[in-house]
VOGU-3710 file (C-alpha; in Angstrom, 3 decimals, decimal comma):
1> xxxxxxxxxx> 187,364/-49,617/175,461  184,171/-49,961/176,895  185,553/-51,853/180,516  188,108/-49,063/180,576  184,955/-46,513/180,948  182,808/-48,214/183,463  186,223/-48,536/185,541  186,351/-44,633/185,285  182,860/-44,189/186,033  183,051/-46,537/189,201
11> xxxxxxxxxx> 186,427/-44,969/189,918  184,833/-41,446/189,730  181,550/-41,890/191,831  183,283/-44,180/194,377  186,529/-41,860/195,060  184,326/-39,526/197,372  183,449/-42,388/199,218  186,922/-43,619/199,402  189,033/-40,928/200,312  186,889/-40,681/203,667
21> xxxxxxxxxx> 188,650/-44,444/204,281  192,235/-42,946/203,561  193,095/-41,768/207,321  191,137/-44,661/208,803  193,645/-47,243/207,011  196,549/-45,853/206,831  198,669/-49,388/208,035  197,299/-50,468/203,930  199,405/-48,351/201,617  202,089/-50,554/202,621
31> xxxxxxxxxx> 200,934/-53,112/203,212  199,105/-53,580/199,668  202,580/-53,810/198,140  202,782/-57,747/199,534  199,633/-58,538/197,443  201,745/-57,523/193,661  198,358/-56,294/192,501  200,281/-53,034/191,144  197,377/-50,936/192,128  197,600/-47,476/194,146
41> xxxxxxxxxx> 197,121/-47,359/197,781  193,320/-45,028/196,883  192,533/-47,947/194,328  192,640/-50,146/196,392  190,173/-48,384/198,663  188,129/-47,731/195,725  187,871/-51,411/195,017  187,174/-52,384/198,884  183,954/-50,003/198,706  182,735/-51,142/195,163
51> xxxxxxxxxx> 182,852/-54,556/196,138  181,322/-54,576/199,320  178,471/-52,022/198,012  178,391/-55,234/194,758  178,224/-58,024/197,199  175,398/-56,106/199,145  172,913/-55,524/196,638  173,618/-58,650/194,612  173,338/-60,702/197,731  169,930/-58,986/198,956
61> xxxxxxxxxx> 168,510/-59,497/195,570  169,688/-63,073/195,206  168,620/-64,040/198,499  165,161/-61,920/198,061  164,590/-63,889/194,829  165,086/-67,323/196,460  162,921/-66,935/199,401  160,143/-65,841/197,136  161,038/-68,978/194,770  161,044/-71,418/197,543
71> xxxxxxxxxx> 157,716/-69,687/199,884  155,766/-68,456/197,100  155,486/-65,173/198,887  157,538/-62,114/200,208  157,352/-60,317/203,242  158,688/-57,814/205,591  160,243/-60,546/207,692  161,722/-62,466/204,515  163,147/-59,090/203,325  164,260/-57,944/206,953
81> xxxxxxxxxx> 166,469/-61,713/206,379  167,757/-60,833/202,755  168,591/-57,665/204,409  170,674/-59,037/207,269  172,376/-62,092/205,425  173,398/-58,861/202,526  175,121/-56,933/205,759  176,704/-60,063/206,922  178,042/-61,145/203,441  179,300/-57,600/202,693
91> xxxxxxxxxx> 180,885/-57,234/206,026  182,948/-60,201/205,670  183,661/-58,846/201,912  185,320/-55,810/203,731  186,980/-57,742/206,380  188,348/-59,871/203,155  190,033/-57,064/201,667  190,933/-55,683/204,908  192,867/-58,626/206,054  194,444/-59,521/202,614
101> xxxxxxxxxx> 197,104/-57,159/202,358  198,524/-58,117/206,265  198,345/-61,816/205,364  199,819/-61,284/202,267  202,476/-59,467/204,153  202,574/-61,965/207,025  203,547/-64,591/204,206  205,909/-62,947/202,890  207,860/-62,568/206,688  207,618/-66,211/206,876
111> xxxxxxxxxx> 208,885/-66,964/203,958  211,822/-64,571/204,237  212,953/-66,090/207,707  212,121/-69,354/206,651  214,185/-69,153/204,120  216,702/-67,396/206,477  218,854/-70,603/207,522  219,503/-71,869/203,955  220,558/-68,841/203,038  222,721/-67,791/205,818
121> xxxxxxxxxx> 224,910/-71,318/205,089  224,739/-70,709/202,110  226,265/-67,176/202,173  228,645/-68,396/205,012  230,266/-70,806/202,210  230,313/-67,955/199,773  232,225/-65,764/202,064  234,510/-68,502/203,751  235,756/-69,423/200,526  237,291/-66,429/199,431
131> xxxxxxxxxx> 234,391/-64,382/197,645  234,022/-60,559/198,298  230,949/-59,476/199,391  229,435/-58,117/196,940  230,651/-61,108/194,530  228,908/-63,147/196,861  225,613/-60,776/196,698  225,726/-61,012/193,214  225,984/-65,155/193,031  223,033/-65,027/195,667
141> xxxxxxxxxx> 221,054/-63,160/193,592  220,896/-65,698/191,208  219,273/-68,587/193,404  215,912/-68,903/193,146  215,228/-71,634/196,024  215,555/-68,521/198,421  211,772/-67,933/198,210  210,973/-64,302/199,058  214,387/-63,752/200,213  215,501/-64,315/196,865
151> xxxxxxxxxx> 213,467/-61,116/195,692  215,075/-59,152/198,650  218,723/-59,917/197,539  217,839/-59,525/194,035  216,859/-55,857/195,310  220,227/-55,732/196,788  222,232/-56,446/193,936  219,946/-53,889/192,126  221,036/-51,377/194,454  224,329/-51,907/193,797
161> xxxxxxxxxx> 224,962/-52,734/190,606  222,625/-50,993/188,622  221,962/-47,992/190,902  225,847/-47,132/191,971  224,944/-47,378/195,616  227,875/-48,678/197,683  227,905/-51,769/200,069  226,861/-50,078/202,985  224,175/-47,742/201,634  222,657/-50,471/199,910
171> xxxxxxxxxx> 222,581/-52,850/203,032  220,898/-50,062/204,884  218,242/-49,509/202,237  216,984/-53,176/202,485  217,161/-53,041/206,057  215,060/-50,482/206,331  212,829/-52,127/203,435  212,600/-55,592/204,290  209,508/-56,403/206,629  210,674/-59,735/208,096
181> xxxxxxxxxx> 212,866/-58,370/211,517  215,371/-61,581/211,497  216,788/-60,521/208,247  216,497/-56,942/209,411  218,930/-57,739/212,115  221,427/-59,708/210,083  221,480/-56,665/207,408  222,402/-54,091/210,419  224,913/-56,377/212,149  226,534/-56,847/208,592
191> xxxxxxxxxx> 226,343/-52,717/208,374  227,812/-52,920/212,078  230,823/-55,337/210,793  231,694/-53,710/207,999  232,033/-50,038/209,468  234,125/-51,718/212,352  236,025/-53,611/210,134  235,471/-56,898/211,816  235,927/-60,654/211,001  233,005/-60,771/208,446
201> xxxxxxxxxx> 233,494/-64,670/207,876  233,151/-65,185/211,856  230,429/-63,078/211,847  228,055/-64,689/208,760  229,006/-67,969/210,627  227,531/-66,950/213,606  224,889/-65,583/212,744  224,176/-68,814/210,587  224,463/-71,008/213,559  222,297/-69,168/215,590
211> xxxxxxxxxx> 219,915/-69,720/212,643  220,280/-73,209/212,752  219,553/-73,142/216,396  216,538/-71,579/215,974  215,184/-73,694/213,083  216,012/-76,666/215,278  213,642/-75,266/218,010  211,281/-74,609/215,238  211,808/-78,240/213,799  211,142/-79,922/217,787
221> xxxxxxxxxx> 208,267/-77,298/218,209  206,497/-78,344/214,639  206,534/-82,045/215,757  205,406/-81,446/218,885  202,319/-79,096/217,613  201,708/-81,961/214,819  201,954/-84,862/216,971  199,442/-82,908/219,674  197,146/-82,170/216,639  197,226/-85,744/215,408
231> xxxxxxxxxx> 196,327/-87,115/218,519  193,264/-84,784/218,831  191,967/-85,566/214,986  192,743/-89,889/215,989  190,441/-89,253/219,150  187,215/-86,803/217,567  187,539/-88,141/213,303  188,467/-91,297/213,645  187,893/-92,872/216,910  184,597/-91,361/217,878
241> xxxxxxxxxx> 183,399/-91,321/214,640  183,805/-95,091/214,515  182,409/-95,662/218,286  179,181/-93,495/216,792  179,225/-96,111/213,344  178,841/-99,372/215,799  176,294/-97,452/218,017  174,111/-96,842/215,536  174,537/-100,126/213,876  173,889/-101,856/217,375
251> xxxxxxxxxx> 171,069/-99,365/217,780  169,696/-100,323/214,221  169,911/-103,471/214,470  167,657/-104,053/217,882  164,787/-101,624/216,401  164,507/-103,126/212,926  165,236/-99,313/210,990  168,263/-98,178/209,638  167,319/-94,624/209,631  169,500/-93,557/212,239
261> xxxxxxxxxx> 172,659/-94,788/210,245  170,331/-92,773/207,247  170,913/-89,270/209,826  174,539/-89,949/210,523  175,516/-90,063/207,015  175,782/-86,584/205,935  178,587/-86,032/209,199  180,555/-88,817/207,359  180,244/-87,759/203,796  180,760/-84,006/204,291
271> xxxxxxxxxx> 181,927/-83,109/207,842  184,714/-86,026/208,383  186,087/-84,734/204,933  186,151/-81,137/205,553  188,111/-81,534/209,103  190,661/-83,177/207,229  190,883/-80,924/204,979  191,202/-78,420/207,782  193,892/-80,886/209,740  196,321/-80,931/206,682
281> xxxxxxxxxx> 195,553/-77,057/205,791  196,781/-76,617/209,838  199,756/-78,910/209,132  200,373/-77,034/206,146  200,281/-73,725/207,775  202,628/-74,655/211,151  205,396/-76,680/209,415  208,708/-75,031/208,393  209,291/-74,605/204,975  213,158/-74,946/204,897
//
């Protein structure tokens, strides 16, 4: 196919250029894994460059073209701007791609320990009532309200049941897999348990109510953060913007003109909006998911 080509001819002229990245960004080739673009770690490199050289040229051509549309004329000062804004814009192309791999990653943590509570009772009532271990893996495996955690035990019951790998082995493997550290320390004091042959029920139910704790503390710390950030958006969207609205009215009103309720009215269509946009994105980004 004729995509399939230019992909190998970009892949081929770009590579040089790529490979030079490699030790520079080493931290990536893991971290690209969170993103499930089932690309290679050099791919992805190849990508970062092609699209940052694409979003320079495009944007200094676009931005050439509509300073010559709009002043009739081109100069070294209007092309010395195209030039800049096409640096900026690509720059924050490569900072894109640079970035998306550890938030993709840092989503996936949260979600995992999140998650971690729910699961922790509900693997506490698994084991308390009887169920083996690995029974209760394999049950776990099945839930899908687990978020990311779900994929994680999913990988666990992989381990063991198709792959042969005993309990242990298996726990170590996603130990040392997992990225999210809670669940990293649950997996190696289960390990710990299990070689000592300890009380495995008094264990999970520890470990559970320590999670609970801590989601508590999360829970107080979310309202507190939400009821701090409501406050602030009452006083500068709401409140001041209404103060403003009868000061300009007043102000209107004694000089006969309504043009300075005329300047105020792009802030109300399009800035109130956006920072409450931004306000719930915030709220949506802070609260606990469990």
């Amino acid at each position: 196919m004729l995509i399939n080509k230019i992909i190998e001819k970009i892949h081929k002229y770009l590579w040089p250029v790529a490979r030079k990245l490699k030790p520079h960004f080493k931290d990536l080739k893991e971290d690209i894994l969170f993103i499930n673009w089932r690309i290679s770690y050099e791919d992805y490199l190849v990508i970062i460059v092609f699209s940052v050289i694409s979003a320079f040229i495009s944007t200094f051509v676009i931005s050439t073209l509509v300073l010559y549309f709009i002043l009739n004329y081109i100069d070294f000062v209007l092309i010395t701007l195209s030039l800049i804004y096409a640096i900026i814009v690509s720059f924050m192309v490569f900072m894109y791609f640079l970035c998306l791999p550890r938030l993709a990653k840092a989503d996936y943590i949260k979600e995992i320990e999140d998650n971690l509570p729910l699961f922790l009772l509900y693997f506490y009532g698994l084991v308390s009532s009887g169920v083996n271990l690995v029974k209760a893996i394999e049950i776990s495996a099945r839930r899908e309200e687990f978020g990311k955690l779900s994929k994680d035990i999913r990988f666990l019951h992989y381990l063991i049941d198709s792959l042969g790998y005993d309990l242990l082995s298996a726990l170590m493997i996603l130990a040392n897999k997992t990225p999210s550290q809670r669940f990293k320390e649950f997996l190696y004091e289960l390990v710990s348990v299990i070689r000592s042959g300890g009380d495995i029920k008094q264990t999970v139910r520890e470990i559970a109510r320590e999670a609970l704790v801590d989601y508590e503390i999360k829970l107080r710390s979310f309202i507190e953060k939400t009821n701090l950030l409501l406050t602030i958006y009452t006083f500068l969207f709401i409140a001041f913007p209404l103060v403003l609205l009868i000061l300009a009215f007043l102000f209107s009103v004694a000089i006969g003109s309504t043009e300075i309720i005329s300047s105020l009215l792009p802030f109300f269509l399009g800035f109130i909006p956006m920072a409450y946009i931004i306000y719930l994105y915030i709220i949506f980004l802070i609260q606990p998911s469990l």
